[in-house]
C-alpha positions as CSV (number, residue, x, y, z in Angstrom):
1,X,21.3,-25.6,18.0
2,X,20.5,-27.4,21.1
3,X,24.1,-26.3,22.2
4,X,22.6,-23.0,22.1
5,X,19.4,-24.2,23.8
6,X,21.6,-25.8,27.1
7,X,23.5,-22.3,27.1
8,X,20.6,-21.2,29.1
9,X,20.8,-24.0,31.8
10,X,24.5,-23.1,33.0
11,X,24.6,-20.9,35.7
12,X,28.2,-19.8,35.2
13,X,28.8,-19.7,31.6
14,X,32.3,-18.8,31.7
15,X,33.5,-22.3,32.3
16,X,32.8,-23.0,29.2
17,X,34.8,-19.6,27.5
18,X,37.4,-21.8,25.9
19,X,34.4,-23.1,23.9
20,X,33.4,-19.7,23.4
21,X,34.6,-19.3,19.5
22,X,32.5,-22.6,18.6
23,X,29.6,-21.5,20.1
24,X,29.7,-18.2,18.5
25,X,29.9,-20.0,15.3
26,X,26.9,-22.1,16.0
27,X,24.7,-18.6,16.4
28,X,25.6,-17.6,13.5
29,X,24.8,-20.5,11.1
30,X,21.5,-20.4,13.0
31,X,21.6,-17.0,11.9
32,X,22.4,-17.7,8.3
33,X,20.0,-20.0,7.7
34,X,17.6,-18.2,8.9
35,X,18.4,-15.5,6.4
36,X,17.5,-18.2,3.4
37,X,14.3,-19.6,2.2
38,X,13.5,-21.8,5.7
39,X,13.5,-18.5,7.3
40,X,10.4,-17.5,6.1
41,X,8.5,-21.1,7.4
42,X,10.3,-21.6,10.4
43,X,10.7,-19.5,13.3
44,X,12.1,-21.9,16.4
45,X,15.7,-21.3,15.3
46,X,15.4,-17.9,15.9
47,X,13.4,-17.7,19.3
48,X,15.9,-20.1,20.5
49,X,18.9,-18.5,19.4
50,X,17.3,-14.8,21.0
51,X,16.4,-16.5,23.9
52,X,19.4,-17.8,24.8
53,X,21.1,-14.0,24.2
54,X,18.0,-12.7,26.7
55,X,19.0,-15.1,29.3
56,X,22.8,-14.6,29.2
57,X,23.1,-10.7,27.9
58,X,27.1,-9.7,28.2
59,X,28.0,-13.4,29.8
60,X,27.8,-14.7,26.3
61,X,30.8,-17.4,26.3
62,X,33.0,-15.9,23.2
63,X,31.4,-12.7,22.6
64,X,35.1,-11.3,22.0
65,X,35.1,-12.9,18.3
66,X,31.8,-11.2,17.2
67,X,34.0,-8.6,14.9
68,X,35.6,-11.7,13.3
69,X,32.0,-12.5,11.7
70,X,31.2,-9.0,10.5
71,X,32.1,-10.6,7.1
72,X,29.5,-12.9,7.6
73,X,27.2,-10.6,9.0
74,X,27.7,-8.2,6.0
75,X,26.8,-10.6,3.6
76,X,22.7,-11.5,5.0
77,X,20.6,-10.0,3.1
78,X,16.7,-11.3,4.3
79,X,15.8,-12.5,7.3
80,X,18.9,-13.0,9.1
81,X,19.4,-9.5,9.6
82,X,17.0,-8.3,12.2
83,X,18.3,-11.5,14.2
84,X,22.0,-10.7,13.5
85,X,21.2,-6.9,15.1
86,X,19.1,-8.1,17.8
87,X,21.8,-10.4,18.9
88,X,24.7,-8.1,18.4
89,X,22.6,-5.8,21.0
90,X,22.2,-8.2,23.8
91,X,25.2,-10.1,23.8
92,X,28.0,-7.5,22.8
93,X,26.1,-4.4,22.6
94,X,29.4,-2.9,20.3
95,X,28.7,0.6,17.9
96,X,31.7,-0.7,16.2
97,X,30.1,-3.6,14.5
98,X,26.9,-2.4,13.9
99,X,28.3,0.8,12.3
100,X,30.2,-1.7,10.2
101,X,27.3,-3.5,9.3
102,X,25.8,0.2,7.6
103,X,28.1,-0.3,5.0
104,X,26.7,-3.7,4.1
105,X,26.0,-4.6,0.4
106,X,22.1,-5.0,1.5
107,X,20.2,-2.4,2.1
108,X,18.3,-4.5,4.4
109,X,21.7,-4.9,6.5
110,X,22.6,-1.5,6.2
111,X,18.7,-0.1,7.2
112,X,18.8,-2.4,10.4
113,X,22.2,-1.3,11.6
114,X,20.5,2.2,11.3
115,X,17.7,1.7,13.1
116,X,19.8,-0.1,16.1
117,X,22.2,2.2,16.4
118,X,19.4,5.3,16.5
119,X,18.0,3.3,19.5
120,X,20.5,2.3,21.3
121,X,23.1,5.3,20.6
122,X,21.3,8.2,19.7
123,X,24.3,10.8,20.3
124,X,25.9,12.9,18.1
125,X,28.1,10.6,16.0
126,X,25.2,8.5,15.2
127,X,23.4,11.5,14.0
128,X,26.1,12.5,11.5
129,X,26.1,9.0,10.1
130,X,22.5,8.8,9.6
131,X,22.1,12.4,8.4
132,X,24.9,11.1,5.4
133,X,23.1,7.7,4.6
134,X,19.4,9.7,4.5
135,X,21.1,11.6,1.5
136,X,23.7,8.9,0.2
137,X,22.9,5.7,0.7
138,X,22.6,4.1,-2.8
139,X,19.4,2.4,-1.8
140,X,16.0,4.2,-1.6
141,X,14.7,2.0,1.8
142,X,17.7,3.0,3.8
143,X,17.4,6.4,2.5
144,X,13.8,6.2,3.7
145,X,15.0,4.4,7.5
146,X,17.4,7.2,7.6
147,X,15.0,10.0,7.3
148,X,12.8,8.2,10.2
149,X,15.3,8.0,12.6
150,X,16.2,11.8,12.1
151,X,12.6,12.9,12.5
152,X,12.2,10.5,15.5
153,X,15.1,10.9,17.4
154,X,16.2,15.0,16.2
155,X,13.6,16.7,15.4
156,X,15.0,19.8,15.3
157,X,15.3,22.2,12.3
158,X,18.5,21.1,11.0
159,X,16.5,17.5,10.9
160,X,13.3,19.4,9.2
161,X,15.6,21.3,6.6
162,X,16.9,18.1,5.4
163,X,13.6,15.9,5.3
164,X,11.7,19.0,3.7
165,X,14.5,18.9,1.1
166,X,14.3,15.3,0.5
167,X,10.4,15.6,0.0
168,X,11.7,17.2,-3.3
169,X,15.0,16.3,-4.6
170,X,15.7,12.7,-3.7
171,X,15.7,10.9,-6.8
172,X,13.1,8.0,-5.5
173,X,9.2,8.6,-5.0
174,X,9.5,6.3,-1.7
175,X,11.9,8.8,0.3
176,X,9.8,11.9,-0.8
177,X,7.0,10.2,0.4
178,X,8.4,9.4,3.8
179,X,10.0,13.1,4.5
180,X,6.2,14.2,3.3
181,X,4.2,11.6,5.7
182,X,7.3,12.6,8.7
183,X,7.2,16.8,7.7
184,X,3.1,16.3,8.2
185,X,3.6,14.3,11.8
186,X,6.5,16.2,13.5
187,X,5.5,19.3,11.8
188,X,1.8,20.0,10.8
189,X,2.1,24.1,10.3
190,X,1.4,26.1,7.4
191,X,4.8,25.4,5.7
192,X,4.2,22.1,5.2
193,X,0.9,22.2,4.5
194,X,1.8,24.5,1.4
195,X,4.7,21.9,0.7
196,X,2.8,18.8,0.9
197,X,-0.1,20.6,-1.5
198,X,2.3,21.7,-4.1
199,X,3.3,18.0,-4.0
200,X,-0.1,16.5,-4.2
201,X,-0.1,18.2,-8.0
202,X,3.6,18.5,-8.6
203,X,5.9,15.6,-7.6
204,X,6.6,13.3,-10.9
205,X,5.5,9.9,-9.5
206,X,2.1,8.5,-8.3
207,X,3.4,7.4,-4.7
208,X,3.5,10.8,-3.3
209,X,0.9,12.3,-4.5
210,X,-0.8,10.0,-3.1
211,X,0.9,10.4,0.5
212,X,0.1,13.9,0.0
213,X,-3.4,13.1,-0.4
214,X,-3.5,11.2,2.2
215,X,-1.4,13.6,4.8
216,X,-3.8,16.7,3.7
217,X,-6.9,15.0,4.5
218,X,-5.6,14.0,7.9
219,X,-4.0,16.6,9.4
220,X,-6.3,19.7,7.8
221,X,-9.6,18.6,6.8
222,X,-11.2,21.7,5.7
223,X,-12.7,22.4,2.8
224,X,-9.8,23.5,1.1
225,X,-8.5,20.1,1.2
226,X,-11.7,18.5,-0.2
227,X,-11.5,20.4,-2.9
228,X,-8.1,19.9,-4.0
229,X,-8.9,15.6,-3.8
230,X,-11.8,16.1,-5.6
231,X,-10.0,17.7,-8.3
232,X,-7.2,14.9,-8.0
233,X,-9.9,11.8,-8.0
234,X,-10.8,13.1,-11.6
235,X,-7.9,15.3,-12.6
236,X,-4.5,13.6,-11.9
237,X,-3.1,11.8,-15.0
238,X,-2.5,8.2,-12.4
239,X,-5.1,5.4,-11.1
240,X,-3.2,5.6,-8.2
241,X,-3.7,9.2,-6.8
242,X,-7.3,9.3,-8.3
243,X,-8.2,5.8,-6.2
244,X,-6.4,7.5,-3.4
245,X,-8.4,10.5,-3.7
246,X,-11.2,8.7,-4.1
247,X,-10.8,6.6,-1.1
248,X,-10.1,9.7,1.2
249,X,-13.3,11.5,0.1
250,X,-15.2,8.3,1.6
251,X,-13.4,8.2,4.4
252,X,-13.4,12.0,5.5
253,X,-16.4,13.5,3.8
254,X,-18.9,10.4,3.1
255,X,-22.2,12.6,2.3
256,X,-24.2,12.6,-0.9
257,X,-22.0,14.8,-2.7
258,X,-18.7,12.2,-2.7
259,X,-21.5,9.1,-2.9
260,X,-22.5,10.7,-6.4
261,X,-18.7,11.5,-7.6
262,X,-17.9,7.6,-6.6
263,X,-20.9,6.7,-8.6
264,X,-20.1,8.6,-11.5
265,X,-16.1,7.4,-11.1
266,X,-17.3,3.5,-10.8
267,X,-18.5,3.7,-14.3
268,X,-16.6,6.6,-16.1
269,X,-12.8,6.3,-15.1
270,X,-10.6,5.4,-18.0
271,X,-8.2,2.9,-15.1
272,X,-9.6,-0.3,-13.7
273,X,-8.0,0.5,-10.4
274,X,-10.2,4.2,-9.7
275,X,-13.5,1.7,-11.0
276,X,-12.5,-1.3,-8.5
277,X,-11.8,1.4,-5.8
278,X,-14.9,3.2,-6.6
279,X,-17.1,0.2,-6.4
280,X,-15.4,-1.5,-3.2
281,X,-15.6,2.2,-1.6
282,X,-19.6,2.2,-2.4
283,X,-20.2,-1.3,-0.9
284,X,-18.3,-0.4,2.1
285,X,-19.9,3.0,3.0
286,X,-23.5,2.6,1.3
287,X,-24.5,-0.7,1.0
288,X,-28.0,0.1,-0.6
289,X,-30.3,-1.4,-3.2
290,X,-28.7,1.6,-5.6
291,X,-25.4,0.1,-5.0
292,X,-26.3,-3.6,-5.2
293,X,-27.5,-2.9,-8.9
294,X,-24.4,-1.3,-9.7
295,X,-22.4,-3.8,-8.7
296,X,-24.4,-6.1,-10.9
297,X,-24.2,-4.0,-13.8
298,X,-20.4,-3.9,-13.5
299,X,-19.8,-7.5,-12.7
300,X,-21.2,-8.2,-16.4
301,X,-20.3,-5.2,-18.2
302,X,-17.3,-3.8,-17.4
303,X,-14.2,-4.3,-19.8
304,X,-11.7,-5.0,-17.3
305,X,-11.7,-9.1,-15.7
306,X,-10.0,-7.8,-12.5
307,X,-12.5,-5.5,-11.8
308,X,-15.9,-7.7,-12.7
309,X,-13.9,-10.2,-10.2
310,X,-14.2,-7.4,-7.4
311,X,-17.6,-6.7,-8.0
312,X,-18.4,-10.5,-7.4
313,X,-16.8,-10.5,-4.2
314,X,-18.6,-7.3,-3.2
315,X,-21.8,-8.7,-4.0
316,X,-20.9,-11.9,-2.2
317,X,-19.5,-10.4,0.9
318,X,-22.5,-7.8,1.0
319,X,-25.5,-9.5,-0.8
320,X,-24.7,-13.6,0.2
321,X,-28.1,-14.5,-1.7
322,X,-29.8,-16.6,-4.1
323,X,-29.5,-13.4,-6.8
324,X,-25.8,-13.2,-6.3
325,X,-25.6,-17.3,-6.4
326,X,-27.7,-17.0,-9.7
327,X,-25.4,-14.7,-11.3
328,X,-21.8,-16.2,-9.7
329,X,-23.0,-19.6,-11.3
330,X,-23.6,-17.5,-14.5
331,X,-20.3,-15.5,-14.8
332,X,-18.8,-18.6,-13.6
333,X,-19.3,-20.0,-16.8
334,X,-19.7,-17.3,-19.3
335,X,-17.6,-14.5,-18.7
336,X,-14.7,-14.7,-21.5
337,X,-12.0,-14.1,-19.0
338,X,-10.1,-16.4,-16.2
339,X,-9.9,-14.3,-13.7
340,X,-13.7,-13.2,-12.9
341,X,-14.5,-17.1,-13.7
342,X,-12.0,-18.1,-11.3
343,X,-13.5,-16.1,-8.3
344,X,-16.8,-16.8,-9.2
345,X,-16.2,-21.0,-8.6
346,X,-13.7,-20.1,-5.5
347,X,-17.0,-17.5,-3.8
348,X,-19.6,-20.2,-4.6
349,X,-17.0,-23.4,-2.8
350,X,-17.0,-21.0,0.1
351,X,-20.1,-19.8,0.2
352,X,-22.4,-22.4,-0.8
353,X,-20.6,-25.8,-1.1
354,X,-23.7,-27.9,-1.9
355,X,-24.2,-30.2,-4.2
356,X,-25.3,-28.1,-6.7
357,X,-21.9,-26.3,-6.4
358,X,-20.0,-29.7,-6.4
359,X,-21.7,-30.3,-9.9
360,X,-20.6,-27.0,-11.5
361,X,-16.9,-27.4,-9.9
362,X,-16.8,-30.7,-11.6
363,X,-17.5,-29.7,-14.9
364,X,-15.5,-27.0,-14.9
365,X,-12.6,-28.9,-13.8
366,X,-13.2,-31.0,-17.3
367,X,-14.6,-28.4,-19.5
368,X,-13.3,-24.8,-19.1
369,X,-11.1,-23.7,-21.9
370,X,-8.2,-22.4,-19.5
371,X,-6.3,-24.5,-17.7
372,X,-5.4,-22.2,-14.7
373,X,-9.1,-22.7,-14.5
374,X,-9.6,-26.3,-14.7
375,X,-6.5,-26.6,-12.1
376,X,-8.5,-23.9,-9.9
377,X,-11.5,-26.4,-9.7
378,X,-9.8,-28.8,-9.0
379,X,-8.2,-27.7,-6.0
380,X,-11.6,-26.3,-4.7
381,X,-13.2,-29.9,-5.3
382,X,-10.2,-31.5,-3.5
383,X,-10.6,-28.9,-0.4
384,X,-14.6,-29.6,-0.2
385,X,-15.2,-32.8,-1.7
386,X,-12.2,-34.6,-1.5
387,X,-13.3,-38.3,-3.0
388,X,-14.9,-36.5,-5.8
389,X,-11.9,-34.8,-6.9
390,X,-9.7,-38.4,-6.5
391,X,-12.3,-39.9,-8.9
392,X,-12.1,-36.8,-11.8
393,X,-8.0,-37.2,-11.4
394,X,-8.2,-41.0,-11.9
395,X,-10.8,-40.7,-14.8
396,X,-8.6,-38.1,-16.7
């Protein structure tokens, strides 16, 4: 590495060409281990390493045995990959090798190579090959890429034939919902509106109804639209779509009308995802005493855990009193599942680390039947009160 780092300090790096195959080498073990687990922690390698390709460019010393590490190169499959592009760009800015690199056993590889070769050589040739991976590529992201790239770099009606036949047939709900989001973008007329509302009913998977949803409410929010979501918030057979409808009614149409169709959904939806939507969505837009007692009612009576958790953290983030203490400290205790007991101790340590607090944490910690939730007090004694928690470790 600091090879790499004195790259930048000679002014006349071909002096040092014969050393040009070693230090080629070095970039790319940066590289690869950057593409393993200390990728995701450190990030020095990797703004040295592109630093050092900024300041040189072309004069890289050894650029000329790139193509002997496509093997290498084809293998990355996590963060290596945007690095190995990037660098490949400013230091041997070769079609060749990145074109290899689409035929990489990761999709990751081969969706990176895409997206560098659409900037950098958006011509014809590059076309054809992303037009064949946006229908064959084995892999649903680089299918997805693929279908970006077209719309963003041709978007003609050879690009909008394919994408609107994609919205249907490919075999993955993510590229359907990517042509549908790019169809509504590039092309917002009445042929895609009529395709993207067949698909907000039709398409076999939850993701793009939901990007239907979504696409109709943004680019025509007329009546017609609110109907058809308000249908879907009740009607479609998912959580997903009917929190997504649900969501979009607040967002687009926030009157009395959607406030009472929210209400009615926080309570009488058969998913814990629409009621946790429903509820969140009231707090945000219509933060009232009406919706403060729901919330309560829900953090105790609801059947699903996850979804009394989200009502405490509503309450907490919208009613920080001594009501909402009162009952955190309660459910904190008494409610028969982890999870909401668990967010009640972690809102009350953040919210109001007292004494009082430090008491509950501290029994917990000994006394709660599950021991995710004894651990969980723990740790929030040993963030707030650190000597308190050393003395319940030593005791037990």
């Amino acid at each position: 590495m600091r090879a790499i780092q004195l790259l930048c300090e000679i002014r006349n790096p071909s002096r040092i060409s014969r050393s040009g195959r070693i230090l080629l080498q070095n970039a790319v073990k940066v590289i690869s281990r950057m593409d393993g687990d200390e990728g995701m922690y450190i990030s020095w390698p990797r703004k040295s390493l592109l630093n050092a390709a900024g300041e040189l460019g072309t004069r890289w010393p050894g650029k000329e045995y790139l193509s002997e590490c496509v093997p290498q190169f084809k293998s990355l499959r996590n963060g290596g990959v945007n690095i190995c592009c990037e660098f490949i760009k400013v230091v041997n800015p070769d079609r060749d090798i990145l074109t290899e690199l689409t035929t990489a056993d990761s999709y990751c590889t081969r969706s990176t190579a895409l997206r560098a070769l659409a900037e950098h050589w958006p011509d014809e040739t590059t076309r054809q090959l992303i037009t064949q991976r946006a229908a064959q590529d084995d892999h649903e992201n680089a299918r997805s890429t693929a279908l970006e790239k077209l719309a963003e770099h041709w978007p003609d009606e050879t690009t909008r034939q394919l994408i609107t036949q994609r919205a249907i047939q490919d075999d993955h709900e993510g590229p359907r919902s990517v042509a549908l989001e790019v169809l509504a973008k590039k092309w917002p007329d009445e042929t895609t509106r009529q395709l993207i509302t067949e698909r907000a009913v039709q398409d076999e998977d939850n993701g793009p109804r939901s990007t239907a949803l979504w696409a109709l409410a943004k680019k025509w929010p007329d009546e017609t639209t609110r109907q058809l979501i308000t249908d879907r918030a009740v009607q479609d057979k998912d959580g997903g779509p009917r929190s997504t409808a649900l969501e979009t009614l607040a967002e687009k149409w926030p009157d009395e009308t959607t406030r009472q169709l929210i209400t009615d959904r926080a309570v009488q939806d058969k998913d814990g995802g629409p009621r946790s939507t429903a509820l969140e969505t009231l707090a945000k837009k219509w933060p009232d005493e009406t919706t403060h007692q729901l919330l309560t009612d829900r953090a105790v009576q609801d059947e699903d855990g996850s979804l009394r958790s989200a009502a405490l953290r509503a309450l907490a983030e919208k009613w920080p009193e001594e009501t909402t203490r009162e009952l955190l400290t309660e459910r904190a205790v008494q409610d028969d599942h982890e999870s909401p007991r668990n967010t009640a101790l972690w809102i009350l340590a953040e919210h109001w680390p007292d004494e009082t607090t430090r008491q509950l944490l501290e029994q917990q910690a000994e006394q709660d039947e599950d021991e995710d939730v004894r651990n969980n007090a723990r740790r929030l004694m040993k963030k707030h009160w650190p000597a308190a928690e050393e003395k319940i470790t030593h005791e037990s």
